[in-house]
C-alpha positions as CSV (number, residue, x, y, z in Angstrom):
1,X,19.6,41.5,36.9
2,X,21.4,39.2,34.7
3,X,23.5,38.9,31.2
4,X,23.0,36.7,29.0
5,X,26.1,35.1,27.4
6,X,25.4,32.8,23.9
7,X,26.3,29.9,25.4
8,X,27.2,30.6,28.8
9,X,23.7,30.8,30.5
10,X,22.9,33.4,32.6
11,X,25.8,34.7,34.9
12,X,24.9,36.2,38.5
13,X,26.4,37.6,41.4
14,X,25.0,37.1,44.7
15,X,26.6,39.1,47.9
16,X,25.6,36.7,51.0
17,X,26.5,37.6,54.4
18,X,27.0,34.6,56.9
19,X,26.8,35.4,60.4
20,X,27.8,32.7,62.9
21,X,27.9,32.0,66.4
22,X,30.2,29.0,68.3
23,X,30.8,27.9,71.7
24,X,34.7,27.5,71.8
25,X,35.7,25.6,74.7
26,X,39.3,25.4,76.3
27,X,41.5,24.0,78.8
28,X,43.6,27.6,79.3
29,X,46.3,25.7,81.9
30,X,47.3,24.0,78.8
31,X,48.0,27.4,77.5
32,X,51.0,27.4,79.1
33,X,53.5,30.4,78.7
34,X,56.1,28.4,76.9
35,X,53.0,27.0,74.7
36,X,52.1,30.7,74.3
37,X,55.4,32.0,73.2
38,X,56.3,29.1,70.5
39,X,52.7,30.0,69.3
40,X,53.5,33.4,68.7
41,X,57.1,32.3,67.5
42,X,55.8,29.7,65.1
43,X,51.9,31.0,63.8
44,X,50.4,34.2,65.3
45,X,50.8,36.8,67.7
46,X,48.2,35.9,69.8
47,X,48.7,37.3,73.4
48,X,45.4,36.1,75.5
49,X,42.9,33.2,75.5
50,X,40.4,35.7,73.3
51,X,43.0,35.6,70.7
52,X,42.8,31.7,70.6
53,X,39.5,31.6,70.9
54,X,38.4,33.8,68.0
55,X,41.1,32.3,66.3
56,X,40.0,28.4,66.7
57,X,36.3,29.4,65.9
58,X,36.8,31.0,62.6
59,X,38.7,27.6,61.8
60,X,36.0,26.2,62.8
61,X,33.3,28.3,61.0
62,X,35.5,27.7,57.7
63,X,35.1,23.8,58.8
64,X,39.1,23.8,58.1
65,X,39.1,21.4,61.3
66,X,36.2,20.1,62.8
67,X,36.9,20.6,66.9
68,X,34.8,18.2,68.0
69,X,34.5,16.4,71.4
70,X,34.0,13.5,69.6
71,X,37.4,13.3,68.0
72,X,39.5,14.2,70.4
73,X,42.5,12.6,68.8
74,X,41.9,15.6,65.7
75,X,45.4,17.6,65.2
76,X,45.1,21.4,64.2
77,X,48.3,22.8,63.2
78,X,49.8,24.8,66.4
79,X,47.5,23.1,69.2
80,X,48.6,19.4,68.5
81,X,45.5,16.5,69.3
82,X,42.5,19.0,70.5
83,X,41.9,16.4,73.1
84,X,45.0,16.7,74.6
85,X,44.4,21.1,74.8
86,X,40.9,20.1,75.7
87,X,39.5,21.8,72.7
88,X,35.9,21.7,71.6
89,X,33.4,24.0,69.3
90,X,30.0,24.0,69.4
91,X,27.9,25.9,66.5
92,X,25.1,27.8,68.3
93,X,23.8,29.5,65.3
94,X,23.9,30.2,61.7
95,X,22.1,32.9,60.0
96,X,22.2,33.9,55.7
97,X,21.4,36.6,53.5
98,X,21.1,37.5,50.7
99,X,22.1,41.6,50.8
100,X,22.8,41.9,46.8
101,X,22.4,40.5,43.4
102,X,23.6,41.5,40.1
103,X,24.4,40.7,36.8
104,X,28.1,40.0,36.6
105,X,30.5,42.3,33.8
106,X,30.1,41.1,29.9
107,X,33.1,38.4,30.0
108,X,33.9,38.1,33.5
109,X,33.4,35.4,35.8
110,X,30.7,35.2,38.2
């Protein structure tokens, strides 16, 4: 299914599901309390480890930081040097689809 705008070439949408999975590993006695309550005060209002640890691997999935053992010395805004809260990710797996395609609207952008 596509349109074809003079000019413009042929403009598609494409509705892609990414599913993945990543190991998110923590030192939780760093997650002190008092670290706990400025979190919630400063960012989110995270209450448990869970909440952290969905949180730090759908940073990590967007690859806005990489949380990597091997750069310990990488700050993420609210958890300081990863090292230092004995943060690490691991990607176990990564799966895309393609669940749609169609032609996008006469004018609009893809």
């Amino acid at each position: 299914m596509t349109v074809h705008h003079e000019g413009k070439g042929r403009i598609v949408k494409r509705l892609v599901e990414i599913t993945m999975q990543v190991e998110v590993q923590t030192d939780d006695s760093k997650f002190t309390d008092q670290f706990m309550e400025e979190f919630r005060a400063d960012f989110f209002p995270f209450h448990d480890m869970n909440d952290h640890a969905k949180h730090i691997a759908q940073l990590a999935a967007r690859e806005v930081a990489e949380f990597s053992v091997h750069v310990p010395t990488e700050f993420v805004e609210g958890y300081g040097p990863i090292g230092e809260m004995g943060i690490s990710v691991e990607s176990v797996s990564m799966e895309m689809e393609v669940l749609a395609t169609r032609a996008a609207e006469e004018g609009g952008a893809a």
